[in-house]
C-alpha positions as CSV (number, residue, x, y, z in Angstrom):
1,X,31.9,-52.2,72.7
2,X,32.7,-56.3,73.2
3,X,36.3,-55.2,73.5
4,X,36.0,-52.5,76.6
5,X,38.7,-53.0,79.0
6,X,41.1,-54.8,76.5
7,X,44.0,-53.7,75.1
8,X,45.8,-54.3,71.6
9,X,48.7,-53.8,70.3
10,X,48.7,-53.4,66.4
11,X,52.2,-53.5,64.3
12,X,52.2,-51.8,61.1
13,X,49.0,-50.0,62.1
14,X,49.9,-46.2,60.1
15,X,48.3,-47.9,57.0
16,X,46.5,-50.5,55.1
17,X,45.1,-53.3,56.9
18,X,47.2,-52.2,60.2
19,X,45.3,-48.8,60.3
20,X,42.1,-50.5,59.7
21,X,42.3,-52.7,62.3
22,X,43.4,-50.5,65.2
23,X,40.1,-48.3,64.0
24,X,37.8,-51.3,64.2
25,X,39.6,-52.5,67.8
26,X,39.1,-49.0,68.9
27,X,35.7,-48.7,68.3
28,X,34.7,-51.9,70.1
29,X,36.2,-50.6,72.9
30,X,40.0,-51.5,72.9
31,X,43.3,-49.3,73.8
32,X,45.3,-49.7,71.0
33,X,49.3,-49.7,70.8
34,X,49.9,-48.0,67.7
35,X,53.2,-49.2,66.4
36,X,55.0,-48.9,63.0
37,X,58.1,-46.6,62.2
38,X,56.3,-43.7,60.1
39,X,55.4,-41.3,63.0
40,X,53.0,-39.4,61.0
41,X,51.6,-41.8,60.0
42,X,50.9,-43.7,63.2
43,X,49.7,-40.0,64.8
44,X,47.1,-39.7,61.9
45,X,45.7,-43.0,63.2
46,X,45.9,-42.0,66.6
47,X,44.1,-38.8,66.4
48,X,41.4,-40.6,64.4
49,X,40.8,-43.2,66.8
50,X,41.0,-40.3,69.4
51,X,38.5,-38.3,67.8
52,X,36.0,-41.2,67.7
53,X,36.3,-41.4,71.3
54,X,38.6,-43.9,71.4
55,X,42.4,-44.6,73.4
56,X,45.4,-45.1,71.1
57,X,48.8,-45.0,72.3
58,X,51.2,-44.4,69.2
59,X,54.7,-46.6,69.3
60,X,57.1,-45.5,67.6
61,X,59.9,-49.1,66.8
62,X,61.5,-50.8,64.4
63,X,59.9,-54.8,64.9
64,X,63.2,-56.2,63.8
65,X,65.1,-54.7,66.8
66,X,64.4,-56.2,70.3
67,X,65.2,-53.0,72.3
68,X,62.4,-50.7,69.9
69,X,59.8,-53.8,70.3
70,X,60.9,-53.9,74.3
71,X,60.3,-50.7,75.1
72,X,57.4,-50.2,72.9
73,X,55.5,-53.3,74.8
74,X,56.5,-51.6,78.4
75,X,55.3,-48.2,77.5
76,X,51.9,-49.6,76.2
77,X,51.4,-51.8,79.4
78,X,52.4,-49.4,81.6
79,X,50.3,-47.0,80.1
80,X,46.9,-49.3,79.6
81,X,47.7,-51.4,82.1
82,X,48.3,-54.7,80.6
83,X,48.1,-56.6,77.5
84,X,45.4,-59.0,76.0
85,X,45.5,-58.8,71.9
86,X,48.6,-58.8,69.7
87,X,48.0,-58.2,65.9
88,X,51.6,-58.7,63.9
89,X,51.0,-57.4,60.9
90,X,53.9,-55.6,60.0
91,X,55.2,-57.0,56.7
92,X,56.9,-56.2,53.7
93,X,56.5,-57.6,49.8
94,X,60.2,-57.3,49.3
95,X,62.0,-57.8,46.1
96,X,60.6,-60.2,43.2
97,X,63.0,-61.7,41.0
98,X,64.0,-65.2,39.8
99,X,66.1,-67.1,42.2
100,X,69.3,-66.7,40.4
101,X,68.3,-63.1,40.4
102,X,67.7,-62.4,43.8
103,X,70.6,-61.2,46.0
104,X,71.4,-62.2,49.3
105,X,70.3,-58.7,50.5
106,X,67.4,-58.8,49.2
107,X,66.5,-62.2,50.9
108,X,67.8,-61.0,54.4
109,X,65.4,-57.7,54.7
110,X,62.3,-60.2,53.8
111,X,63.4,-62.4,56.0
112,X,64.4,-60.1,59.1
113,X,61.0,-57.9,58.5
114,X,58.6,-60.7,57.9
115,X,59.7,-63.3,60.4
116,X,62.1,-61.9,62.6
117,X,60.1,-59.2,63.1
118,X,57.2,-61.6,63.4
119,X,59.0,-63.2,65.9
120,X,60.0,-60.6,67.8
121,X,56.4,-59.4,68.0
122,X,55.5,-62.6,70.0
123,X,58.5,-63.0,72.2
124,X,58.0,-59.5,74.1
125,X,54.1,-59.8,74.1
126,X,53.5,-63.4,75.5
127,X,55.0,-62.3,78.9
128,X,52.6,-59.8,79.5
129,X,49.4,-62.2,77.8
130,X,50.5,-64.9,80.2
131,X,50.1,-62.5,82.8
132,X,46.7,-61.7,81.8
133,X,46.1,-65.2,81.7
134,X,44.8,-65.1,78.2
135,X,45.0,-63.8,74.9
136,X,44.6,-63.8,71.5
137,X,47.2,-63.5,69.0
138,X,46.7,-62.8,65.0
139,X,49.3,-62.9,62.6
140,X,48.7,-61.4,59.2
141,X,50.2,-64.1,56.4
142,X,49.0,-64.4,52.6
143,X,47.6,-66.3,50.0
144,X,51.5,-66.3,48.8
145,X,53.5,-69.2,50.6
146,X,50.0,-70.8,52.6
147,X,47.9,-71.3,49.9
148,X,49.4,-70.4,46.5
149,X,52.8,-70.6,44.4
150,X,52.3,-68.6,41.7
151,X,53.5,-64.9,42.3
152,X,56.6,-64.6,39.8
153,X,59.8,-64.3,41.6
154,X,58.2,-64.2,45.3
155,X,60.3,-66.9,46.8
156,X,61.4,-64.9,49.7
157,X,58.1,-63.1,50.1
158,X,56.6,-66.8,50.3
159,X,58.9,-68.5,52.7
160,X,58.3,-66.0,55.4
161,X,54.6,-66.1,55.3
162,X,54.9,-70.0,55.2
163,X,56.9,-69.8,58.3
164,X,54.0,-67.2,59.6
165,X,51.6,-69.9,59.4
166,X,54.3,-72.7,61.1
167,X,54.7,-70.3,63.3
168,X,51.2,-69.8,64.4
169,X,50.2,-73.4,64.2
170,X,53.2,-74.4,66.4
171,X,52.5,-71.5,69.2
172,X,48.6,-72.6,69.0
173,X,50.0,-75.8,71.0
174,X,52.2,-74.5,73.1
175,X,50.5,-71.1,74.5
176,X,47.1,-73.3,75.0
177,X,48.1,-74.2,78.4
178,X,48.2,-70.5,79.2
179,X,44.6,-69.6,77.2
180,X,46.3,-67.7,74.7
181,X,45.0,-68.3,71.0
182,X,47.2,-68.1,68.1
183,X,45.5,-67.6,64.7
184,X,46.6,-66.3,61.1
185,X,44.6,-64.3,58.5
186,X,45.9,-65.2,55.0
187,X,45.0,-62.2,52.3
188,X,44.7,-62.0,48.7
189,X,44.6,-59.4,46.6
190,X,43.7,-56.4,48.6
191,X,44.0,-52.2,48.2
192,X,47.2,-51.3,50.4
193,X,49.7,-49.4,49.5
194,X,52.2,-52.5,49.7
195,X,52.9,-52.9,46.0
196,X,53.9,-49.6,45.8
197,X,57.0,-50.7,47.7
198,X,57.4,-53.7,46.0
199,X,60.1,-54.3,43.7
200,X,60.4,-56.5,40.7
201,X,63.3,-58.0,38.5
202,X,62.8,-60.3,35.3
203,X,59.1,-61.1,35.8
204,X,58.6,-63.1,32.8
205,X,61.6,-65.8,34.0
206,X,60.3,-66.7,36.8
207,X,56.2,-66.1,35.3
208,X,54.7,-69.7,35.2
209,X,52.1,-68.9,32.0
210,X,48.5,-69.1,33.1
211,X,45.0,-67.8,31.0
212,X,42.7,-67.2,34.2
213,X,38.8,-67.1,33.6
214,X,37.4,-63.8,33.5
215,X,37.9,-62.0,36.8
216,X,40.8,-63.5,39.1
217,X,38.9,-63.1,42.0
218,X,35.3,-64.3,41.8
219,X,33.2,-63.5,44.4
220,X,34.2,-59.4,43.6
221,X,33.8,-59.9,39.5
222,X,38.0,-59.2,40.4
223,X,38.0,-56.4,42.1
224,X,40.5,-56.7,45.2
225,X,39.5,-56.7,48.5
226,X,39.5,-53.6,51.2
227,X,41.6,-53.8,54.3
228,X,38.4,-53.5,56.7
229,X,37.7,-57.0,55.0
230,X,40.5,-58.6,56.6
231,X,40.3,-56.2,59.7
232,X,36.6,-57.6,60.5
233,X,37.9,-61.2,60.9
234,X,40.8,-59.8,63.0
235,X,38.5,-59.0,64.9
236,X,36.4,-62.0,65.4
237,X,39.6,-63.5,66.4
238,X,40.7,-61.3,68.9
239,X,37.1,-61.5,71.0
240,X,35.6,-64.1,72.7
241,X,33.2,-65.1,69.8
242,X,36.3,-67.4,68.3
243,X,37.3,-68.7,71.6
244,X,37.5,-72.1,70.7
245,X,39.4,-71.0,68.0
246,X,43.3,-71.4,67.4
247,X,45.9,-73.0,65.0
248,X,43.6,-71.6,62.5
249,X,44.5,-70.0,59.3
250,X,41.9,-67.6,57.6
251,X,42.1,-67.0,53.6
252,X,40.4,-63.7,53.0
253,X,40.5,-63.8,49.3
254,X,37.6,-63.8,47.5
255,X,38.2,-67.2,46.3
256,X,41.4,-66.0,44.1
257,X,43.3,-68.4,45.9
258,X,41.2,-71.2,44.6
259,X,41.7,-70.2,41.1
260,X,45.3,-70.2,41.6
């Protein structure tokens, strides 16, 4: 229970590595703020962090519009009392296609989910962290954008987590005065549900042609990774064990990235 008396706040948390992150917070001890925008989703989460014996507090907002994220961060304080972990992971893949494919629509909703909803995330949750005098913050990036260049037609998708990892690395400086830690976890391949919202166009034109070795990823023989992979260094990074920790991205891929 290292995380009794602390609470989070986990966006994107009815699913994939959201979900399994607000379990593993819960059951070291934290209150978690449930937030995404699928409310059965986000109840299922709570009720089984609830019937471990845990406190979840499910948000229902949109992280791309300030009055949702506002309210949301008031009701969780004023419900637990405070605020000392923020985990943005809310995040979409977007659409794929070649640049002279992709329409300006397309671009904007990566953009406005990814980091304006990134952004968002952190503007109405530092007040309350300052006023705990500490925190830790943990942004969920990728592989894509931070350490590799080779998704076909994920321009978009890889701007935004590039700007993640700016993001994070520029905040590490200027929220150390006030002890809060800003950190990224940077993901490979891992089983979500993501790609089954993602949308690709015209693969092939934007593919750069590559024969990889046997197994993309090789630590797994290239099996993907599970979301309580990248949930367990969350973790590490919200408690006190990485507290001379910030700035920092994590890859959690398996090695793919090196391959790539």
């Amino acid at each position: 229970m290292e995380m009794a008396n602390k609470v989070a706040l986990v966006t994107g948390a009815g699913s994939g590595i959201g979900k399994a992150c607000a379990l593993m917070l819960a059951k070291e001890g934290a209150a978690v703020g449930v937030l995404g925008h699928t409310e059965d989703e986000l109840l299922q989460t709570c009720e089984e962090i609830q019937n471990g014996g845990g406190k979840a507090l499910a948000l229902i907002a949109d992280t791309t519009d300030e009055d949702d994220m506002r309210v949301a961060v008031s009701k969780l304080v004023e419900t637990f009392g405070g605020l000392d972990i923020v985990v943005a992971n809310a995040g979409i893949n977007g659409v794929w296609a070649p640049i002279d494919d992709l329409k300006p629509d397309e671009w904007d909703k990566t953009i406005a989910v990814n980091l304006r909803g990134t952004y968002l995330t952190l503007h109405v949750t530092v007040p309350p962290l300052k006023a705990r005098q500490g925190g830790s913050i943990i942004v969920v990036s990728s592989i894509n954008g931070t350490r590799t260049f080779t998704t076909p037609g994920a321009t978009a998708y890889s701007a935004t987590k590039a700007g993640q990892l700016a993001m994070v690395q520029q905040l590490a400086l200027e929220l150390g005065k006030h002890k809060i830690r800003v950190n990224a976890v940077c993901p490979g391949a891992i089983e979500t549900s993501i790609n089954a919202n993602t949308s690709s166009r015209n693969e092939a034109e934007a593919e750069v042609p590559v024969v990889w070795p046997k197994g993309e990823i090789p630590i797994s023989d290239g099996k993907a990774g599970r979301s309580e992979d990248v949930a367990e260094a969350i973790v590490f990074l919200a408690s006190g064990r990485s507290h001379h920790i910030t700035g920092t991205p994590i890859w959690i891929d398996g090695g793919q990235g090196l391959l790539r």
